[in-house]
MARVO-893424 format. One record per residue (C-alpha): z, y, x; residue in one letter. Coordinates in Angstrom, 2 decimals. Each point is the difference from the previous one (the first is absolute). Layout:
% residues N
NODE        Z        Y        X  residuo
NODE        Z        Y        X        A
...
% end
This chain:
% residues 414
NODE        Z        Y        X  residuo
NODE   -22.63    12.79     9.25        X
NODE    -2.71    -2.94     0.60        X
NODE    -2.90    -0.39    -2.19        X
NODE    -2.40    -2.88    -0.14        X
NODE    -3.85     0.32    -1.13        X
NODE    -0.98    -2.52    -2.50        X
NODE    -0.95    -2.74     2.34        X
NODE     3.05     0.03     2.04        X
NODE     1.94     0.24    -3.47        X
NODE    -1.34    -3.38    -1.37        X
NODE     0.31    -1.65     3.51        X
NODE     3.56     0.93    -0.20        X
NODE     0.94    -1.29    -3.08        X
NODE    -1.98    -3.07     0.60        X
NODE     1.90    -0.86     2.66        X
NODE     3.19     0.51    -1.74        X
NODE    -1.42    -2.10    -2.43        X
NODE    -0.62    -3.11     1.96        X
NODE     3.25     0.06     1.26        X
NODE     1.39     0.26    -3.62        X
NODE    -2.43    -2.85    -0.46        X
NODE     0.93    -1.97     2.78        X
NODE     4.22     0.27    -1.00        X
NODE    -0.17    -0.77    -3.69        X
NODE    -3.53    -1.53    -0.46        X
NODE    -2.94     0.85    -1.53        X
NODE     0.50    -0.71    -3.75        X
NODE     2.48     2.39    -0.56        X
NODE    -1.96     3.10     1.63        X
NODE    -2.08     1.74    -2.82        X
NODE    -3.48     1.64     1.44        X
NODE     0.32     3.51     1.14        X
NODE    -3.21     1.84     0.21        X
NODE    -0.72     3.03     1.77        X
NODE    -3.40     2.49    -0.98        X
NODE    -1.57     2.63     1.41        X
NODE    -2.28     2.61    -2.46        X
NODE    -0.72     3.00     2.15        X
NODE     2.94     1.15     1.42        X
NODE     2.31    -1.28    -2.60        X
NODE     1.88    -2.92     1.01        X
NODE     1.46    -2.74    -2.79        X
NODE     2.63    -2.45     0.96        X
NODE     0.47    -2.78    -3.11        X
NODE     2.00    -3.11    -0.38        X
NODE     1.92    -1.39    -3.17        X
NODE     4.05    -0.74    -0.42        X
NODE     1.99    -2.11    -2.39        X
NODE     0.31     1.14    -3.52        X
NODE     3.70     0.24    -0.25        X
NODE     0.65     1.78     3.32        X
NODE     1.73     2.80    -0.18        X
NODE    -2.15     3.41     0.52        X
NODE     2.50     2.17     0.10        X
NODE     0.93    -1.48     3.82        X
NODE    -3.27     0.03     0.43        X
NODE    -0.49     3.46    -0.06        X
NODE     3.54     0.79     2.18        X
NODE    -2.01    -1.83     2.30        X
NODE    -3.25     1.92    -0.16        X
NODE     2.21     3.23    -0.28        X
NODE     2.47    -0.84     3.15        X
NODE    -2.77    -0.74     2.53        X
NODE    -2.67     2.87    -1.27        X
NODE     2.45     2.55    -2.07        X
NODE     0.08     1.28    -3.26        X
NODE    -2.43    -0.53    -2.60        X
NODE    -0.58     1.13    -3.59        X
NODE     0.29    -3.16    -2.02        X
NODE    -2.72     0.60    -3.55        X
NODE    -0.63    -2.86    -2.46        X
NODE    -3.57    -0.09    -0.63        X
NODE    -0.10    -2.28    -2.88        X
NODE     1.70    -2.84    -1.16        X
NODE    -0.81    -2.53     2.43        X
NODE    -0.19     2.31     3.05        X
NODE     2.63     1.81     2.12        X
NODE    -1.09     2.62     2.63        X
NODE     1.04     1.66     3.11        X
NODE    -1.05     3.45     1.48        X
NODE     0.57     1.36     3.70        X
NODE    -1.33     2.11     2.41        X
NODE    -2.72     2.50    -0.96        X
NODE    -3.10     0.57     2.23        X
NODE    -2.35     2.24    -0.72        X
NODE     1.33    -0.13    -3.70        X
NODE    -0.09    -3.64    -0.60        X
NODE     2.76    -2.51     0.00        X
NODE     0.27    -3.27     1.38        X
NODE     0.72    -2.75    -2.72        X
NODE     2.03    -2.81    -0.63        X
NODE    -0.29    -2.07    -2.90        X
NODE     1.62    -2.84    -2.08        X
NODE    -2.16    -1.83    -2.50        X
NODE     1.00    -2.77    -1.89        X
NODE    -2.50    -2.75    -1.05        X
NODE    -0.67    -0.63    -3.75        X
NODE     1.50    -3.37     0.13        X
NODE     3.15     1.05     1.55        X
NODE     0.36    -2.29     2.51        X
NODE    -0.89     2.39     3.35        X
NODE     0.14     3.64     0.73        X
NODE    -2.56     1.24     2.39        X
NODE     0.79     3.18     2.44        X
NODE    -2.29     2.25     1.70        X
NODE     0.30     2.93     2.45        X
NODE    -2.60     2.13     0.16        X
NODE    -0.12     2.35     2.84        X
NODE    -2.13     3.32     0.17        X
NODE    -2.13     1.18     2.81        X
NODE     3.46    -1.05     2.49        X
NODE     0.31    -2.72     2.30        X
NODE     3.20    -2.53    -0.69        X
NODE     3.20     0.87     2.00        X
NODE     2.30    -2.83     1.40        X
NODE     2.75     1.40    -2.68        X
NODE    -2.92    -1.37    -3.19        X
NODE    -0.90    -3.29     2.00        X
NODE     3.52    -0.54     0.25        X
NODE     0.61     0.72    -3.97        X
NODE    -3.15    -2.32    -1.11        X
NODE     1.69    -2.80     1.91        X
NODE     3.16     0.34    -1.05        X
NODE    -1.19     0.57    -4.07        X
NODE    -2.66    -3.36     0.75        X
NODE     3.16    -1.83     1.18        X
NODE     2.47     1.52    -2.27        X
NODE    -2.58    -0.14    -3.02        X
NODE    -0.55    -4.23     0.36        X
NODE     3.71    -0.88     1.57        X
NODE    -1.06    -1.20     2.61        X
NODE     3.32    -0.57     1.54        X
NODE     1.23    -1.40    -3.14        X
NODE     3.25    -2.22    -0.62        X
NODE     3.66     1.18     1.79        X
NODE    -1.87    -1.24     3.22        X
NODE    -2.32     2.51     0.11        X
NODE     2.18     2.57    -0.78        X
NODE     2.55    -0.83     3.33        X
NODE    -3.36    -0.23     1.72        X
NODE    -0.78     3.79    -0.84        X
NODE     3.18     1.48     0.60        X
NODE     0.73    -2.08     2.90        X
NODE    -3.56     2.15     1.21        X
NODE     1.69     3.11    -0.46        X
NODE     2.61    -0.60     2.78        X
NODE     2.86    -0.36    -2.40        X
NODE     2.83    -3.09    -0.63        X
NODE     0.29    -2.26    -2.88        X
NODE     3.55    -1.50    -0.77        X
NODE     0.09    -3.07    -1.77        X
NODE     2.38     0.67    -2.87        X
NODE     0.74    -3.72    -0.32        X
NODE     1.75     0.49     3.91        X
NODE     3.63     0.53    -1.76        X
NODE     2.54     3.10     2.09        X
NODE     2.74     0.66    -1.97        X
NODE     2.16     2.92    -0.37        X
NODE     2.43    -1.32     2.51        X
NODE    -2.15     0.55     3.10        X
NODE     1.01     3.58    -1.09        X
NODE     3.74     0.14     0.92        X
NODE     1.48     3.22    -1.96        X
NODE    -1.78     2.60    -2.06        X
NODE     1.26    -1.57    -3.38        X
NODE    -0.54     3.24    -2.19        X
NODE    -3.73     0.39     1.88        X
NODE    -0.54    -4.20    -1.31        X
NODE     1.19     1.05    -3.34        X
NODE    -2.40     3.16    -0.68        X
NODE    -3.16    -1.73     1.31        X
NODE     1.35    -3.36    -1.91        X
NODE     0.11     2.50    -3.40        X
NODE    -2.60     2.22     0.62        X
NODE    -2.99    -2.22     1.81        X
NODE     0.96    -4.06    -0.55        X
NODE     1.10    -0.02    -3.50        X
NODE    -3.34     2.09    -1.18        X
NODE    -2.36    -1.98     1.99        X
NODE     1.58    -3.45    -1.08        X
NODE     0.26     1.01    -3.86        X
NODE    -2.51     2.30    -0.47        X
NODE    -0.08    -1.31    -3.57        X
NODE     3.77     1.90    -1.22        X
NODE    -0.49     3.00     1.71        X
NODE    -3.78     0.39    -2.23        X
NODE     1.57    -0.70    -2.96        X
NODE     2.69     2.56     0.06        X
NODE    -2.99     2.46     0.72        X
NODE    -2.05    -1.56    -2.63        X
NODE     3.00     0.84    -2.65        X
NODE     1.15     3.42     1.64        X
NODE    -3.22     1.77     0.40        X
NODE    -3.30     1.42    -1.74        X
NODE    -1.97    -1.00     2.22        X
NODE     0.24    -2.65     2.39        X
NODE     0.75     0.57     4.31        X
NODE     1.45    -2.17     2.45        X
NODE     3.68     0.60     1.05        X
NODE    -0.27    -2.68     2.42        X
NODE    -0.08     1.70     3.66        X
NODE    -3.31    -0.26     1.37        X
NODE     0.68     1.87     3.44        X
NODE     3.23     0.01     1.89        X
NODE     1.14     2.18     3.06        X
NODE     2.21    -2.18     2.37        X
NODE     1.20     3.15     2.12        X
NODE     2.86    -0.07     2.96        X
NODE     0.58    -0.40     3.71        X
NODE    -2.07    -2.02     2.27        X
NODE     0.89    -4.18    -0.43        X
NODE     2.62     0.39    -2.94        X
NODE    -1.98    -3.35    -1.86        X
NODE    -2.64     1.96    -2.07        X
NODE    -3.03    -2.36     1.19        X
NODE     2.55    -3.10    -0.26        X
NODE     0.61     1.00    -3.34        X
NODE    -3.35     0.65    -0.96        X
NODE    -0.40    -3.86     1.19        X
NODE     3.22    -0.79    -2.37        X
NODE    -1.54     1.27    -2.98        X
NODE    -3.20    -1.95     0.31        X
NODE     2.07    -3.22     0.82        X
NODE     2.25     0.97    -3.40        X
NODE    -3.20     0.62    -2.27        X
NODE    -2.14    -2.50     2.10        X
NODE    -2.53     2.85     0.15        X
NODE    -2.48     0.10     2.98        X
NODE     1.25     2.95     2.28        X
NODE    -2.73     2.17     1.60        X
NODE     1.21     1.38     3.13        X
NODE    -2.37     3.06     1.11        X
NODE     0.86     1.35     3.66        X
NODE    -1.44     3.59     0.38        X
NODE    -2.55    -1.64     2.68        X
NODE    -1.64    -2.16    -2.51        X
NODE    -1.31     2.97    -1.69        X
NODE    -0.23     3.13     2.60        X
NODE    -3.18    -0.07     1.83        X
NODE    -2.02     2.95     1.96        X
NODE    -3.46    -1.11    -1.69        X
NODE    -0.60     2.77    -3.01        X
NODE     0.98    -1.25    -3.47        X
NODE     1.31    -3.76     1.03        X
NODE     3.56     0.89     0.13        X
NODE    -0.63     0.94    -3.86        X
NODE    -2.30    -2.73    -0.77        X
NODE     2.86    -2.50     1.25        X
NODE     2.94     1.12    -2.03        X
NODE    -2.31    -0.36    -3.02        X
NODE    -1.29    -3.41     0.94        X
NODE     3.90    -1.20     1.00        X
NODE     1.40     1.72    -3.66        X
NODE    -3.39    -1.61    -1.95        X
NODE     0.32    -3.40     1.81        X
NODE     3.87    -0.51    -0.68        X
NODE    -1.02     0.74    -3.54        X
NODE    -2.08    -3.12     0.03        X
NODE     3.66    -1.68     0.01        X
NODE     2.04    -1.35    -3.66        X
NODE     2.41     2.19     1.38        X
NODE     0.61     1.84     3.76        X
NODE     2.34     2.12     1.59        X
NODE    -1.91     2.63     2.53        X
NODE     2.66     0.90     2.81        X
NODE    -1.07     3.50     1.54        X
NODE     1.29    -0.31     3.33        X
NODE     0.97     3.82     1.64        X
NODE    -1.36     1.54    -3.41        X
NODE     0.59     3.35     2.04        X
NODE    -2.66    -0.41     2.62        X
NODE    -2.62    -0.26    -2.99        X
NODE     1.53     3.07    -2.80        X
NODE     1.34     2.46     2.50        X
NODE     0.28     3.41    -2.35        X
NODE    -3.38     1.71    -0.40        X
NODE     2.39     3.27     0.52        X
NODE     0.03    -1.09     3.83        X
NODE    -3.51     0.62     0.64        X
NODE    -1.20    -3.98     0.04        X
NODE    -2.80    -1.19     1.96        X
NODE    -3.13    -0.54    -2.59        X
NODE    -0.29    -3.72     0.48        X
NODE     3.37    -0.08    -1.29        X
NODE    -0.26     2.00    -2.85        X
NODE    -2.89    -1.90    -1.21        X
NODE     2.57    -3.58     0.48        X
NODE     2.47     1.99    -1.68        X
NODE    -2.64     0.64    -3.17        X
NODE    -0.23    -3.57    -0.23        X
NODE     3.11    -0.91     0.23        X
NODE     1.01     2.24    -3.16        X
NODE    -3.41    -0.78    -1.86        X
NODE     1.50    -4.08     0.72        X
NODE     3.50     0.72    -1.24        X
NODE    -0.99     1.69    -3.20        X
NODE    -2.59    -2.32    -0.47        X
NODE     2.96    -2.70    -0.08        X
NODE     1.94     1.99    -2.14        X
NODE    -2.94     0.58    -2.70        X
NODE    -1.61    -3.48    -0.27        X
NODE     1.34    -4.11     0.18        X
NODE    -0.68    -0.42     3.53        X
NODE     2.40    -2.42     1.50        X
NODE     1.29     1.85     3.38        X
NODE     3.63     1.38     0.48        X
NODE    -0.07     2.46     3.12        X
NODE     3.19     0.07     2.10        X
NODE    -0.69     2.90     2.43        X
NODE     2.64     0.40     2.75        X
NODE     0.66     2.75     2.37        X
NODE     3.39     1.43     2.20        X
NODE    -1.41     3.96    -0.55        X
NODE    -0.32     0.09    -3.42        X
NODE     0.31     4.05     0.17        X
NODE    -3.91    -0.22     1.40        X
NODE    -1.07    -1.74    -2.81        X
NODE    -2.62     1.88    -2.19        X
NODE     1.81     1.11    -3.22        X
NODE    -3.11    -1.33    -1.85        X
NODE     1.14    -3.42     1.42        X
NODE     3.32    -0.24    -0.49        X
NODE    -0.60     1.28    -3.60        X
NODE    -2.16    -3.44    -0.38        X
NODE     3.14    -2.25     0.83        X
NODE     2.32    -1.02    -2.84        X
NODE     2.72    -0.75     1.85        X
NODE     1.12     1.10     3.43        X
NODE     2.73    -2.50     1.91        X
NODE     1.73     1.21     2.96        X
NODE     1.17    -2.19     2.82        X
NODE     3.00     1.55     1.48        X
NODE     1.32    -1.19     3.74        X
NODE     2.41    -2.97    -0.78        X
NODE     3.55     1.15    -0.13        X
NODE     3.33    -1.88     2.02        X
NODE     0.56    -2.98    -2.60        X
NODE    -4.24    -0.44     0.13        X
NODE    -0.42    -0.12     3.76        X
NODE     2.51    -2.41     0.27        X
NODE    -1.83    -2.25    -1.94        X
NODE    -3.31     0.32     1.38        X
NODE     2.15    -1.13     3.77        X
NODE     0.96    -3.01    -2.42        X
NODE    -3.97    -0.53    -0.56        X
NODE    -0.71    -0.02     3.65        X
NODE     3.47    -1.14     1.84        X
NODE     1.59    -2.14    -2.51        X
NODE     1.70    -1.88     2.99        X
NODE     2.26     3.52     0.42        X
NODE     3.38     0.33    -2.30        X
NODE     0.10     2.37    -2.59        X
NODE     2.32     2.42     1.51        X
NODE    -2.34    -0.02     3.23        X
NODE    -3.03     0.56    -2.10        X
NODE     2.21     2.79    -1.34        X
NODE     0.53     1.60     3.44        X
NODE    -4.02    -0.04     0.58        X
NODE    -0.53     1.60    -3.61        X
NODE     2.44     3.07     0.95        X
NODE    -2.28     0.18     3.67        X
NODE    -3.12     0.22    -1.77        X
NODE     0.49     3.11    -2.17        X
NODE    -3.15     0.63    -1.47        X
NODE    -1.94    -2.57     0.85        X
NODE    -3.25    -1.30    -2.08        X
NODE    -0.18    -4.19    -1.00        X
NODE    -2.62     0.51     2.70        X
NODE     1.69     0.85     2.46        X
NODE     3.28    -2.50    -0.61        X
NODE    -3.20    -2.57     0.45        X
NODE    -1.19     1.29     2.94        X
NODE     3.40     0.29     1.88        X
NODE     0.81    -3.47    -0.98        X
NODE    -3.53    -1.31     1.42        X
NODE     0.43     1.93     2.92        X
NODE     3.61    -1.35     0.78        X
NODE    -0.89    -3.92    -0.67        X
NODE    -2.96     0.77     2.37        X
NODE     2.34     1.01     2.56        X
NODE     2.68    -2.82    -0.58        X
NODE    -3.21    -2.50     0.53        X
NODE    -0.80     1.02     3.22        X
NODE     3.67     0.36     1.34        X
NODE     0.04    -3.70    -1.36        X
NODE    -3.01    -0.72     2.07        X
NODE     1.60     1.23     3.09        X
NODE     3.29    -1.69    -0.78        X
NODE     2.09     3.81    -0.28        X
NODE     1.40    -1.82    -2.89        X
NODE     1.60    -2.80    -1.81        X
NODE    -0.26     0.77    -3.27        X
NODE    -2.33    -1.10    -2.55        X
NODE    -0.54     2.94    -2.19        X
NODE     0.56     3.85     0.83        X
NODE     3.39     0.96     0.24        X
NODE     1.24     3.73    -1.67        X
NODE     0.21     1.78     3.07        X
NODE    -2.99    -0.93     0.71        X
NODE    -1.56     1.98    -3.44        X
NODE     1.89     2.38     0.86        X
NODE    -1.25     0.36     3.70        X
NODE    -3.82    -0.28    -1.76        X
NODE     1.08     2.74    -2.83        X
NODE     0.88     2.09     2.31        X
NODE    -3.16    -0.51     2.37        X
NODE    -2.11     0.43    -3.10        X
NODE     1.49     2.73    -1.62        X
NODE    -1.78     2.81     1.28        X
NODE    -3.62    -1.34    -0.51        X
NODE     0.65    -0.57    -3.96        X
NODE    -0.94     2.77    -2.71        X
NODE     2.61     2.48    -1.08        X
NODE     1.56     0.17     4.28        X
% end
């Protein structure tokens, strides 16, 4: 791992501090100071009163590891890691006697800095003064990470869904209705238990075949609640650099927390919690820590994320995972009466008794792949209208039927 001396430590985060500088001006960037005494080096710099330590030390314990958290005294909060030659690097959390600021310092023992603590100074200076403040800041961030922000205000209704009525009505009971009146479903706890928990779901497992509607839905839900949805595509968070793929599913699950309210959508949960049983890679055993330290983490405290994980191989899920999810949905292939309808979404121009023919041809066929065929087939009516093979305006049901049965063979399940 890369290790900088003390000079090539400050020059580093003095250039990431003029650029901080130079994007949100000068006025709102606190002094950080950097000392040398021997060969101890001590990074300082102060951070709002009222931010929130406890984020950050996840983010001094994702990018370095774990630490043993001691309160000193009243006013001061301290970290220990590492140990060389018997002594332990330091960071601390002091509060000043007027309340106002809180002042941190790492102190680092006879050890250059790694990229992994430049990385988690920056992230607590920028995290510790909000920086990025406001909603704006916020899409900024996790527009950074790689993933996709839906608007929530963008209304999609259940009817782009054609079918699946009992799959509506679970996620309407189980999901909607708790994230919409939070307030009934905490009183009947309030008056049923000794001590207060959340039954409201706080992670959900969207789990069936490959383009059944579980993203759609996911986008459904936000629209219903107008709750900003998260989507996280396993790219925005795997890397091959050591400890980033980590470091960004904590920054995605801390930043989306910044949010009144958001819904995290796990794209291909699988690829990130395959069972520790199957002899994982490391890297993805440490994302896999995370991920479960993030989940209960939700579960224990008011943070403001729901997680929506979704995945088509549920069975190579890590049981420490799926024990995490409150509810588990499953998207089943749409049946006759259901793929008829989703023709009627894409060739409402067809009768109902020919839709009815192309439902019985397409025996197990995803919402997907309905889609697909019907893209494929106007494509080819356009250009046999471009070379005048035909007179028609629209595609005709032989000529679905001609495309379903070109098609066929390169959709899942033939």
């Amino acid at each position: 791992m890369t290790e900088h001396d003390f000079y090539e430590t400050k020059e580093l985060l003095e250039k990431e501090l003029d650029e901080l500088r130079e994007k949100y001006g000068y006025d709102r960037m606190p002094k950080l100071e950097i000392k040398r005494d021997g060969s101890d080096i001590t990074i300082s710099f102060e951070i709002s009163a009222n931010v929130d330590k406890a984020r950050l030390i996840n983010i001094f314990t994702t990018n370095i590891g774990d630490m043993k958290v001691s309160p000193f005294k009243e006013n001061e909060l301290l970290l220990f890691y590492g140990n060389n030659y018997g002594l332990k690097n330091m960071i601390s959390f002091n509060q000043y006697l007027d309340g106002t600021r809180h002042y941190v310092s790492i102190h680092k023992r006879d050890k250059n800095f790694s990229n992994a603590e430049i990385n988690a100074i920056l992230e607590a200076y920028v995290e510790g003064n909000s920086i990025t403040e406001g909603k704006q800041g916020t899409l900024e961030r996790l527009l950074n990470y790689g993933v996709t922000v839906y608007d929530s205000k963008e209304k999609l209704g259940w009817d782009y869904i054609a079918g699946y009525d009992d799959v509506k009505a679970e996620i309407r009971d189980t999901v909607i209705l708790p994230l919409k009146h939070p307030e009934v479903y905490d009183d009947i706890v309030k008056g049923t238990r000794m001590k207060f928990e959340s039954i409201r779901p706080k992670a959900v497992l969207f789990e069936g075949p490959p383009g059944t509607g579980k993203t759609t839905t996911a986008k459904i839900i936000a629209s219903e609640t107008e709750i900003p949805l998260v989507y996280v595509p396993i790219e925005s968070i795997m890397t091959k650099w050591y400890g980033e793929s980590e470091r960004n599913l904590a920054g995605i699950f801390d930043t989306a927390n910044e949010f009144d309210n958001a819904i995290l959508f796990l794209d291909e949960i699988d690829s990130l919690a395959t069972s520790r049983d199957d002899g994982i890679h490391e890297a993805t055993r440490r994302v896999l820590s995370v991920l479960l330290r993030k989940i209960d983490g939700i579960e224990s405290s008011e943070q403001n994320v729901i997680v929506i994980g979704s995945t088509n191989r549920k069975q190579d899920l890590d049981p420490a995972l799926l024990s995490r999810f409150d509810v588990s949905i499953y998207f089943r292939l749409p049946n006759l009466e259901e793929r008829a309808k989703i023709f009627g979404n894409y060739a409402k121009h067809l009768r109902d008794e020919d839709r009815l023919i192309l439902a019985e041809k397409s025996e197990n066929f995803s919402g997907r792949n309905i889609k697909d065929l019907c893209e494929y087939c106007e494509r080819s009516w356009a250009s046999k209208r471009l070379r005048n093979e035909v007179d028609q305006e629209l595609p005709t049901l032989d000529e679905y039927i001609r495309a379903l049965e070109r098609r066929k063979s390169s959709f899942e399940g033939f």
